[in-house]
C-alpha positions, 0 to 999 in steps of 0.5 A: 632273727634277733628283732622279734616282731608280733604280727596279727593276721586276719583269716584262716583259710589259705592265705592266713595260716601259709603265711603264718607258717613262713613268719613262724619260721622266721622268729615272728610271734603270730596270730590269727583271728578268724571270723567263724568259729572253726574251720571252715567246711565246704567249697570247691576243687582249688589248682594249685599249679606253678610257683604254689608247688615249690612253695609247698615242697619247701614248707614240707606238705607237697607230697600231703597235697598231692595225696589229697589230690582229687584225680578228676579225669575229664569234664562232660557236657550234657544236654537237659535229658543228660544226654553227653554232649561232648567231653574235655580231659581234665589236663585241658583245662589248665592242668599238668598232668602229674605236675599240677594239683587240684584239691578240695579247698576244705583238705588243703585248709586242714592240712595247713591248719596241722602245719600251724596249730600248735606254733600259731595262737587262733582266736576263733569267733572274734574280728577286728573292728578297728585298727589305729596306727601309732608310732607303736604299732597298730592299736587293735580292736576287736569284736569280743576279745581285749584290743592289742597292739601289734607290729604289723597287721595282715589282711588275709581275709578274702574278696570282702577283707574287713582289714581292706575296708578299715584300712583302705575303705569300701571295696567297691574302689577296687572290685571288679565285676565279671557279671557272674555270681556262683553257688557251690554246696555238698551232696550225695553222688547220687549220680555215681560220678567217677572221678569226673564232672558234668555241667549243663548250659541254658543261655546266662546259667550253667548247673554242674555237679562233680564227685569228691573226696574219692567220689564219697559225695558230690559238690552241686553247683549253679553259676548265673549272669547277672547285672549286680545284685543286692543281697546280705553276705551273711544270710546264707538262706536269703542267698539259697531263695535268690537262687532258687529264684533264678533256676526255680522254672528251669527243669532240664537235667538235675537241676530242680534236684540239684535245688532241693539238695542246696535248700538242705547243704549246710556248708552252701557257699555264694558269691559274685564272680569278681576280681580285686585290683588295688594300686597298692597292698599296704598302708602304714603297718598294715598289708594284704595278701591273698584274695584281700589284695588281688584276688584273680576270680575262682574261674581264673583257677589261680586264687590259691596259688597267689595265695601261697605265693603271696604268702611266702613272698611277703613272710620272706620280705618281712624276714629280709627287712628286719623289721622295717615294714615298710621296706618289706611291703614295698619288695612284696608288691614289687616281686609280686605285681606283675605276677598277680597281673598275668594270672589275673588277666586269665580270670578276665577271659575266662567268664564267657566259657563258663556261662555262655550268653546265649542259645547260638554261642551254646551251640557253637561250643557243642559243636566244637565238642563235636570237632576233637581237633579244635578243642584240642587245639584251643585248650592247648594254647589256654593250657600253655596261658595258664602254665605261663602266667603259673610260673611267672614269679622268681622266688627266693630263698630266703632262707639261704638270705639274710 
């Protein structure tokens, strides 16, 4: 590509550093700046499954994924002594076996961080503060590095993207609550977990604990309904009193140890359970991709997956239109939206199955636990969703392209 464009990208968790490996590619200068000062460490299991495989199979990591892949074998439900109450295999919860991956969200960030270190420029400890839109470019000013002028700048910042906010305005536009908030920290294994999860249910809270990193540690987990709440994003300890406020009376299974292990994590994470719908991803030089622009819910299981999509997408319309951005973004939302929709609407069902409202609707899934049939029947029809939603995109090769 002969028309050498300089791009910033804000964020370097999945979305950033994917695309910045396919702009790389296509003869773009790239830089990322993130907010952290490293790497972010911590967070859950990520599927990756569908069109995300073949994006990673064509950027040369597929088989360094699957090798971290966390070979989950199925999922238990127990009740307050932790007593099993029942069991599904981890290929019914959206899975195809020996097709689809789940890894840990901080293996796959160090795999795509390799992938980019030494061609992408990071600035670490530093964000944007102001984006001015010339006949130049994007003027950008940033916390404590010198402002630039860029071509283009790319929001991968996530949920709460500050490049949404300047650009479009508060996020409250175009966030969709599913009423839930969840918690997600690393522990010991103390209960030998092998290869498996295990979850406890009270009527609006749901307390979990699953081995990773080939059952070395545990992640703890607390998810909870709740009518909107205030809280400050970037006080982790005021996050930790709010749930150890909302499970501090509740004593069944692990749950008080369970809260005493998260007052102790420090790569705890919080948030609400939310989706992120926009009627458009781009405004002037400016786009987004990745959870700032669609994001489908950590319960859809899809995040990561339209992330890299998104990704590869968007880098490749951007190599395609040879430098006219505004061409580029317009193919971007074109090959992706129906593809967000579908997998977003997988986030919008999947709420009520992970925190159940009340006491009747927690004993109407133990007994279906009790029924193997239905539960084979119902995860057979939620799997053929998921595959479904997975694989509907088209991707183009765009380096055989133009």
């Amino acid at each position: 590509m002969t028309n050498m464009r300089r791009i910033l990208i804000s964020g370097a968790s999945i979305a950033g550093p994917a695309l910045a490996y396919w702009l790389n590619r296509y003869g773009f200068h790239v830089t990322i700046v993130e907010r952290a000062p490293a790497l972010r460490r911590g967070g859950f299991g990520v599927d990756i499954r569908g069109a995300a495989i073949t994006v990673l199979e064509r950027m040369g990591i597929l088989h360094h994924v699957r090798a971290a892949d966390t070979q989950m074998t199925g999922v238990y439900f127990v009740d307050s002594i932790g007593k099993i109450k029942g069991q599904i295999s981890e290929a019914s919860m959206g899975n195809v076996h020996d097709v689809d991956i789940e890894v840990m969200r901080d293996d796959l960030t160090d795999i795509l961080y390799n992938l980019t270190k030494d061609t992408i420029h990071y600035i670490w400890d530093d964000s944007i503060t102001a984006i001015q839109q010339t006949e130049e470019g994007a003027k950008v000013q940033f916390a404590h590095s010198k402002s630039q002028t860029f071509d283009a700048v790319i929001g991968a910042d996530g949920l709460h993207s500050n490049v949404r906010k300047l650009t479009f305005g508060d996020e409250s536009q175009f966030k969709r609550t599913l009423g839930c908030y969840i918690s997600v920290f690393t522990t010991s294994n103390y209960l030998n977990l092998n290869y498996c999860q295990q979850f406890y249910t009270i009527p609006g809270k749901t307390v979990g604990m699953y081995s990773a990193h080939h059952n070395t540690e545990a992640k703890g987990m607390f998810v909870f309904k709740s009518a909107p709440l205030k809280y400050d994003k970037h006080n982790p300890e005021s996050q930790k009193q709010l749930i150890a406020e909302t499970f501090g009376s509740d004593t069944g299974w692990e749950t008080q140890r369970l809260l005493q292990s998260m007052k102790e994590a420090d790569d705890f994470y919080f948030d609400e359970i939310c989706q992120i719908h926009m009627p458009t991803w781009s405004k002037g030089c400016v786009a987004l991709v990745g959870d700032a622009a669609y994001g489908p819910s950590p319960l859809s299981g899809q995040g990561t997956s339209l992330a890299l999509v998104g990704a590869y997408v968007l880098a490749g319309e951007l190599k395609s239109a040879k430098g006219n951005y505004s061409n580029a973004f317009t193919a971007y939302e074109q090959v992706m939206r129906a593809y967000v929709e579908k997998n977003q609407k997988i986030g919008l069902t999947a709420a009520e199955g992970m925190v159940a409202s009340s006491r009747f609707k927690i004993i109407l899934q133990d007994c279906m636990l009790r029924v193997p049939f239905i539960m084979t029947s119902m995860f057979k029809m939620i799997t053929k969703m998921i595959v479904k939603a997975a694989n509907g995109v088209e991707l183009k090769d765009y380096l055989k392209s133009g």
